[in-house]
C-alpha positions in Angstrom: -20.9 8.4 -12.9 -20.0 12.2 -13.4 -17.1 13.1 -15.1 -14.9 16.0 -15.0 -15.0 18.2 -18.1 -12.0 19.7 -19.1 -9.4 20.3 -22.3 -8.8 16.9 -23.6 -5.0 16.1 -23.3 -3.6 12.6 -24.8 -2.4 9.9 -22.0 0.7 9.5 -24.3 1.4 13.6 -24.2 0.6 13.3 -20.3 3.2 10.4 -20.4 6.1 12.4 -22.4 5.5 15.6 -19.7 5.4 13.2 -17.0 8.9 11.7 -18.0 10.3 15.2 -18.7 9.1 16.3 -15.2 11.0 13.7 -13.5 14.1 14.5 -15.0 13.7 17.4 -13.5 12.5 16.2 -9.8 15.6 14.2 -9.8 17.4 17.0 -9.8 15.6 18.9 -6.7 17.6 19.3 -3.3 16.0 17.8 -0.3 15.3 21.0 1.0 13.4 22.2 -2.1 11.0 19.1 -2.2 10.4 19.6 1.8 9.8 23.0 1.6 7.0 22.4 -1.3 5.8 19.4 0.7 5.4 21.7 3.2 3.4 24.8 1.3 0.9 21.7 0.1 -0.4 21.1 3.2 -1.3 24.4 4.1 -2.8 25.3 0.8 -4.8 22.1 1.7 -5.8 22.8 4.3 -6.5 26.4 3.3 -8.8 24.9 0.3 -10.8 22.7 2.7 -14.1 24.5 2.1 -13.7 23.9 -2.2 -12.6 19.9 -1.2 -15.4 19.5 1.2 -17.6 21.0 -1.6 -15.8 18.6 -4.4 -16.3 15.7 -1.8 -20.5 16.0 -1.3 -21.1 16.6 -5.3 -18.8 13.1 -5.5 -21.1 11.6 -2.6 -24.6 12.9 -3.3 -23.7 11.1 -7.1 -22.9 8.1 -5.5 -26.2 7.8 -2.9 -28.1 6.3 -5.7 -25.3 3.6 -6.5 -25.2 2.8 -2.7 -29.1 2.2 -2.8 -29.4 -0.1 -5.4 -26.2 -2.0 -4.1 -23.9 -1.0 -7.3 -21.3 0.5 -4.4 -20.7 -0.7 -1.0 -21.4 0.8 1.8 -17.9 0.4 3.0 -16.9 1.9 -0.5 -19.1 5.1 0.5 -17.7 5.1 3.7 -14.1 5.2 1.5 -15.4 8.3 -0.4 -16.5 10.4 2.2 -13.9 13.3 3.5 -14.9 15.7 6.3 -12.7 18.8 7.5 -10.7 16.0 10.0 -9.9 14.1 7.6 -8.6 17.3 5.5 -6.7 17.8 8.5 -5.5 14.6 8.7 -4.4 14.7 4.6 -2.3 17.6 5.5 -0.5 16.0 8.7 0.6 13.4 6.5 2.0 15.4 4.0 4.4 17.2 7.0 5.0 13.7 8.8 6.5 12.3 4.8 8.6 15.7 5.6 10.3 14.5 8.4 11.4 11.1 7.3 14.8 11.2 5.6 15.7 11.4 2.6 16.2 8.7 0.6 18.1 9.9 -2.5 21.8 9.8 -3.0 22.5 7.1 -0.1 25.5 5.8 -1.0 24.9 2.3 -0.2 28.1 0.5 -1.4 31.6 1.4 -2.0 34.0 -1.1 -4.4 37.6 0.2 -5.0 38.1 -2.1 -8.5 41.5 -0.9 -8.5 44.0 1.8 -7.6 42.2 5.3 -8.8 38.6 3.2 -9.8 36.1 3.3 -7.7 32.6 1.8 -7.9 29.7 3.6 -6.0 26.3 2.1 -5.6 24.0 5.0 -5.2 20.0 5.2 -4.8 17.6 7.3 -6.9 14.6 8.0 -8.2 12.3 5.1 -10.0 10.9 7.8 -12.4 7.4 7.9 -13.3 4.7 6.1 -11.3 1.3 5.5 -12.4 -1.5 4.8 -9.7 -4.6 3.2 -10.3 -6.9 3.3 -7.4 -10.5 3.1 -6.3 -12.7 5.5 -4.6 -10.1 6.5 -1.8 -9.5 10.3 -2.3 -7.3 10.0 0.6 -4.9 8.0 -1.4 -4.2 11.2 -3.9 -2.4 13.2 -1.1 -0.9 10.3 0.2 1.2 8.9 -2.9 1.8 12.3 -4.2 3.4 13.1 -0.7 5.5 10.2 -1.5 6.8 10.3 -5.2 7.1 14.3 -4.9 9.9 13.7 -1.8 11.3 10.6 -3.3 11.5 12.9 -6.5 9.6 10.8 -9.0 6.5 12.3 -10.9 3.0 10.7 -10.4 0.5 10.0 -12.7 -3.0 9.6 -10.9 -6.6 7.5 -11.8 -8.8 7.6 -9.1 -12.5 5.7 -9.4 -15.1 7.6 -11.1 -16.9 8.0 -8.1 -14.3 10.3 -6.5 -13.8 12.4 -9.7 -14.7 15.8 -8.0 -12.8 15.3 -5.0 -9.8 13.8 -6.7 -9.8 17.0 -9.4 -9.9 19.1 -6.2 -7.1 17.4 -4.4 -5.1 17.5 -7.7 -5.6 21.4 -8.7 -4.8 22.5 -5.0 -1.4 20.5 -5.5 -1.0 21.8 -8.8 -1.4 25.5 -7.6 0.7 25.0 -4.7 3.6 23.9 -6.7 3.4 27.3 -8.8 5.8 29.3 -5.8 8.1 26.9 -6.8 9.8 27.2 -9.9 12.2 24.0 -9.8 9.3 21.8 -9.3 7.4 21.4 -12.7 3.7 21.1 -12.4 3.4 18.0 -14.6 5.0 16.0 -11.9 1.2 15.1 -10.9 -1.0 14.4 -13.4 -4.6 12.7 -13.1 -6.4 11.0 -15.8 -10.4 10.5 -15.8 -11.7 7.6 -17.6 -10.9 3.8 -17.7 -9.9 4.0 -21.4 -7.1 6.1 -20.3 -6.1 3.7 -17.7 -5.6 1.2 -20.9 -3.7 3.6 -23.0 -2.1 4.5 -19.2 -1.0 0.7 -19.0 0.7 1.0 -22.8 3.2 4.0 -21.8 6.0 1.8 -21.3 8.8 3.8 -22.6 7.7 6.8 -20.3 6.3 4.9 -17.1 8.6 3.1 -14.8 6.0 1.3 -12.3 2.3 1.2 -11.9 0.7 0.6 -8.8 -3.4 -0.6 -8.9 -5.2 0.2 -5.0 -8.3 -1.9 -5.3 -10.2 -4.9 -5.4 -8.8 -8.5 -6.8 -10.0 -7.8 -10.1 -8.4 -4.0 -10.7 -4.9 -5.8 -9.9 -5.7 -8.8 -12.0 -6.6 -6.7 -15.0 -4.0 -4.2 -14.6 -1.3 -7.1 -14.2 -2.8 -8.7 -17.5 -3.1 -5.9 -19.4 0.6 -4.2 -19.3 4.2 -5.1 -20.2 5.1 -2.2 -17.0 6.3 -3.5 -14.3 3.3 -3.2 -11.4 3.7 -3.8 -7.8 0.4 -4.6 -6.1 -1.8 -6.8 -3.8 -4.3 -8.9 -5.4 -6.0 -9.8 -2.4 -6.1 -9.1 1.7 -7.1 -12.7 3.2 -5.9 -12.0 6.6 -5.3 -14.6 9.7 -5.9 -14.4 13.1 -4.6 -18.1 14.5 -5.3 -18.3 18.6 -2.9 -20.9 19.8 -3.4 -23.0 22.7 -1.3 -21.0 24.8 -3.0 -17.9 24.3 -3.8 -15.6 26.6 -7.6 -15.1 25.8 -7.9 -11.4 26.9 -5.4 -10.4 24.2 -6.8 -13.0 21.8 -10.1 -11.7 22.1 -8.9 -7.9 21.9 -6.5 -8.7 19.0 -9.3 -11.0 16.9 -11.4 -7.6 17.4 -9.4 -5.1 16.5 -8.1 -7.2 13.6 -11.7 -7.5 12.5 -13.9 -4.5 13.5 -11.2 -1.3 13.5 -12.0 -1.4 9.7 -13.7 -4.1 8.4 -13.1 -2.4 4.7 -9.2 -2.4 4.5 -6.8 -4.9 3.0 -5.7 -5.6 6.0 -8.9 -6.3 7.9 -8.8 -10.2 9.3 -11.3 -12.7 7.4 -10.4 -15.9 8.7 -10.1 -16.9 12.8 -8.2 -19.7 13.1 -8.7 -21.6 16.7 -6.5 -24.7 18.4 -8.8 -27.4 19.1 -7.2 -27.3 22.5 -8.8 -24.2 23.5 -11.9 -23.5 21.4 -14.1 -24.7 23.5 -13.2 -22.1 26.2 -12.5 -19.0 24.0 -14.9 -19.4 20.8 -17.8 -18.5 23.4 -16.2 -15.7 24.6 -14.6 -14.0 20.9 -18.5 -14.9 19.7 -19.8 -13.1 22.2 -17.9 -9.9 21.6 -18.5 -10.5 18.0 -21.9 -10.4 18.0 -21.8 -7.1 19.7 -20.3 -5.6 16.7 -22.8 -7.6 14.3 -20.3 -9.8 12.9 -21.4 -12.3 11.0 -19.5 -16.0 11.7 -18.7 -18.3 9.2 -17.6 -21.5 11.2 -16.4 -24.7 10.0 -18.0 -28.0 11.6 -15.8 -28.1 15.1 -16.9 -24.4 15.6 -20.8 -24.7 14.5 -20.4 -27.8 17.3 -19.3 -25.6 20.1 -21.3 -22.1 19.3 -25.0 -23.8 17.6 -26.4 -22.5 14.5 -28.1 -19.8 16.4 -24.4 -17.9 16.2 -22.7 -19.2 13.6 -23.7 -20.3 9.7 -21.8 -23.0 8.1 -18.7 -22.1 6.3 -18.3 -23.3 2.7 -15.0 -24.1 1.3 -14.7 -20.8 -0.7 -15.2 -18.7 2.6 -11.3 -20.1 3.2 -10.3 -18.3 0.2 -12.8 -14.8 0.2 -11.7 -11.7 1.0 -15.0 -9.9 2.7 -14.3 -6.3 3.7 -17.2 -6.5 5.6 -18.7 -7.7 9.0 -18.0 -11.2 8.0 -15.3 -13.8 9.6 -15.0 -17.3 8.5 -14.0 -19.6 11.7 -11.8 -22.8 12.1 -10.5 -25.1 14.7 -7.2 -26.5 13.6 -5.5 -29.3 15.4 -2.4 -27.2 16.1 -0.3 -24.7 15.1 1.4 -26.6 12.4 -2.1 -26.9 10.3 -2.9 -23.5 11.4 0.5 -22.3 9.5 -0.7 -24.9 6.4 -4.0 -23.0 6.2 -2.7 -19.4 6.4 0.0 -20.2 3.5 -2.9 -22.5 1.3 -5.5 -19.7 1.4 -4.2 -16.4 2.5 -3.0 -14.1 0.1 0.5 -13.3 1.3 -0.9 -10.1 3.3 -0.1 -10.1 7.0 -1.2 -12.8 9.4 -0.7 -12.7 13.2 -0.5 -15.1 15.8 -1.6 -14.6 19.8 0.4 -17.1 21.8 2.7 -16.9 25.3 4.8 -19.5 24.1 7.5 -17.8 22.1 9.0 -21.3 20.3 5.2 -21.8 18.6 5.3 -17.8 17.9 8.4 -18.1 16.3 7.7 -21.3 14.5 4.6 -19.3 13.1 7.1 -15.9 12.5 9.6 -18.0 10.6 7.0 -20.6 8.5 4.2 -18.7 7.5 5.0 -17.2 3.9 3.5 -13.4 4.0 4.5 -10.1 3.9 3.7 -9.3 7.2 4.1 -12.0 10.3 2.8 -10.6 14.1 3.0 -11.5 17.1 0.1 -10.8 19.8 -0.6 -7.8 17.9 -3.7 -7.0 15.2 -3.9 -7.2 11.7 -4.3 -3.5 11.4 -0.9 -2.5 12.1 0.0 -3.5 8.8 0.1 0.0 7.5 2.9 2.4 6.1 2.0 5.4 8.6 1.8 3.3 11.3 5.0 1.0 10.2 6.7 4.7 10.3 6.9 5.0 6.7 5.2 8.6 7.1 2.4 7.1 4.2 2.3 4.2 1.6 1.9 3.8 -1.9 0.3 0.7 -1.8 1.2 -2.9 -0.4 2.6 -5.5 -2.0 2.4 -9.1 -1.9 5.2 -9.9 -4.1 8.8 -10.4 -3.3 10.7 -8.3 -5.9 11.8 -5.0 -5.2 9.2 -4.2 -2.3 7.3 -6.0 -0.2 4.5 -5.1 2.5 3.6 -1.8 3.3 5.8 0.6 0.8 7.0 4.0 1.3 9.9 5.8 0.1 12.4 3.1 -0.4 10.2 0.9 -2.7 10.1 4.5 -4.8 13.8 3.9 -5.0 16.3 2.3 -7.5 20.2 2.4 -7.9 22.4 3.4 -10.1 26.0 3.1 -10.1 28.8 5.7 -10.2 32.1 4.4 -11.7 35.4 6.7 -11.2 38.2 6.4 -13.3 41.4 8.3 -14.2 42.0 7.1 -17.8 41.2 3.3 -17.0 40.5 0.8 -19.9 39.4 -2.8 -20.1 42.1 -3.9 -22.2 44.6 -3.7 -19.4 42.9 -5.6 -17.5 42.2 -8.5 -19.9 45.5 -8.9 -20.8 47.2 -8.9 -17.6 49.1 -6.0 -17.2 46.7 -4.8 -14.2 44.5 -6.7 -11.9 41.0 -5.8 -10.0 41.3 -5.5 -6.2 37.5 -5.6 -5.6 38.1 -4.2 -2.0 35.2 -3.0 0.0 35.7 0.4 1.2 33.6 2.1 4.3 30.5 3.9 3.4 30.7 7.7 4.5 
């Protein structure tokens, strides 16, 4: 693929500015970082015409990959940016604006003892390296995110966005010149993978790294750094139509979950069906299906019901493959307590929904099944950080440590904590003369 040509500087000397930039952003008032938040996505979309132009050099390069099958279609589809979706970059920019802000919430008061007093404050994580495929839409995004949360960014986008992503970057870049508290080197991009290696070494100057991408990005950035890194391996995603299901909303929420955007992480690829009711609704969700040339995958209970002329039979990895494409693996489960064994054997943790009147199985499935996200007659798909309110995400996790599910300013967050003293020593304390109260005090 293409690369950007440019002045060669070290990952370890974009490290070092990096940290020294976000001493800096942790200093900002909430005011400043919305107001440059704010001059970004106009000077976006003012540069649409040099993005656009960025974005069809990075797409006519990647034609030939699509045609001999070395990128995916739904990769392309990832790639492509059009003056909407400019549009669209810059509206989330102002909606990360209007979220609050999350820096110096006080989030616990301790009086230890007559004039001492413990506060537990938040604040910025630092430096955050992302590691992401070719999304150019994620570079506005996270930088939205880390620039409000005051945190400096460090970005490595696929090679086959390396136009666009230089574009997106530079606009930033110049936008943050009107603004002299906010250092340029608090977004940084780097363009090849052996800087993502020497990226993945920077643990004195990198707090987090976040990999957007297939199984085997995460994998390889997890195994390859002593940096903490909060990611999503996979997105095998359920869809489990109990036997008290209405079928109109099973059948709208199995779509959606499926079709919206076959591509995503949090795309369904597995239908699970109570034996109950598959013989009434399989016909029906097949149907539909078919419509919007997906391919099935059922297991033998399904293949019995549909015939071979709609579905293939499923092999045991199906259970376990994440597709991002047209393609959903089908089972009829006795009920919904192997349904809930299923989603926690082979899904990844993701989100996984349930459609179901009865509101005991739905919260037997809310309370047993073991993922990040857990829905109720409601798709896959709204497992997102815009649409969770988050204004955009940084990535999703699968983990449970520090964040989890969709994550957005607060999983950008630490703590730190602010003792008060007036002359107070531990020695007093050990030998008895004074005596912690450990009261809680209001939060204001």
């Amino acid at each position: 693929m293409t690369q950007i040509t440019a002045e060669k500087t070290s990952v370890a000397e974009i490290g070092r500015r990096a940290r020294a930039a976000s001493l800096e952003m942790s200093k900002l008032s909430h005011d400043v970082r919305n107001d440059a938040l704010l001059a970004i996505a106009h000077a976006l979309e003012a540069a649409s015409e040099k993005i656009l132009g960025a974005n069809q050099k990075d797409c006519r390069a990647a034609e030939p990959l699509v045609a001999t099958g070395k990128l995916s279609s739904a990769m392309f589809a990832r790639l492509k940016v059009d003056e909407k979706g400019i549009r669209e970059l810059a509206m989330r920019v102002r909606d990360v604006v209007r979220l609050p802000d999350p820096l110096g919430r006080r989030l616990a008061v301790t009086e230890l003892d007559e004039g001492l007093t413990l506060y537990k404050e938040t604040c910025p994580l630092g430096v955050i390296g992302i590691v992401f495929e070719a999304r150019p839409d994620v570079v506005p995004q996270v930088a939205s995110l880390t620039l409000k949360s005051g945190n400096a960014v460090i970005l490595k986008g696929g090679s086959e966005a390396a136009f666009t992503n230089e574009a997106l970057v530079t606009v930033w870049r110049e936008a943050l010149r009107n603004f002299h508290a906010v250092p340029e080197d608090s977004i940084q991009l780097l363009h090849t993978r052996a800087d993502v290696m020497e990226l993945l070494t920077l643990s004195h100057d990198v707090d987090l790294i976040v990999p957007r991408g297939s199984k085997e990005l995460v994998e390889h950035v997890m195994q390859n750094s002593r940096i903490p890194v909060l990611g999503h391996g996979e997105g095998i995603c359920h869809v489990y139509v109990d036997r008290a299901a209405d079928m109109e909303k099973a059948v709208r929420v199995t779509l959606d979950s499926k079709v919206q955007n076959p591509s995503v992480c949090n795309a369904a690829e597995t239908l699970l069906v109570d034996e109950k009711i598959a013989g009434e609704f399989l016909p029906k969700v097949a149907h539909e299906l078919q419509e919007a040339n997906v391919q099935i995958r059922g297991c033998a209970k399904s293949l019995a019901i549909l015939g071979r002329s709609i579905a293939v039979p499923a092999q045991e990895q199906d259970w376990s493959t994440e597709y991002c494409d047209l393609i959903l693996s089908v089972k009829v489960v006795r009920d919904a307590e192997e349904a809930i064994a299923h989603v926690n054997r082979f899904g990844s943790r993701h989100t996984d929904t349930i459609v179901t009147e009865d509101m005991g199985t739905a919260k037997k499935f809310l309370d047993e099944v073991d993922s990040a996200g857990v829905f109720v007659n409601a798709s896959t798909r709204f497992s997102d950080g815009f649409r969770y309110g988050l204004g955009a995400e940084i990535g999703i996790s699968n983990g449970k440590l520090h964040a989890r599910g969709p994550v957005g300013l607060e999983g950008l967050t630490t703590y730190k904590y602010k003792l008060i003293g007036n002359g107070h020593i531990v020695g007093e304390y050990s030998s008895g003369a004074k005596h912690f109260k450990h009261r809680q005090l209001p939060i204001s």
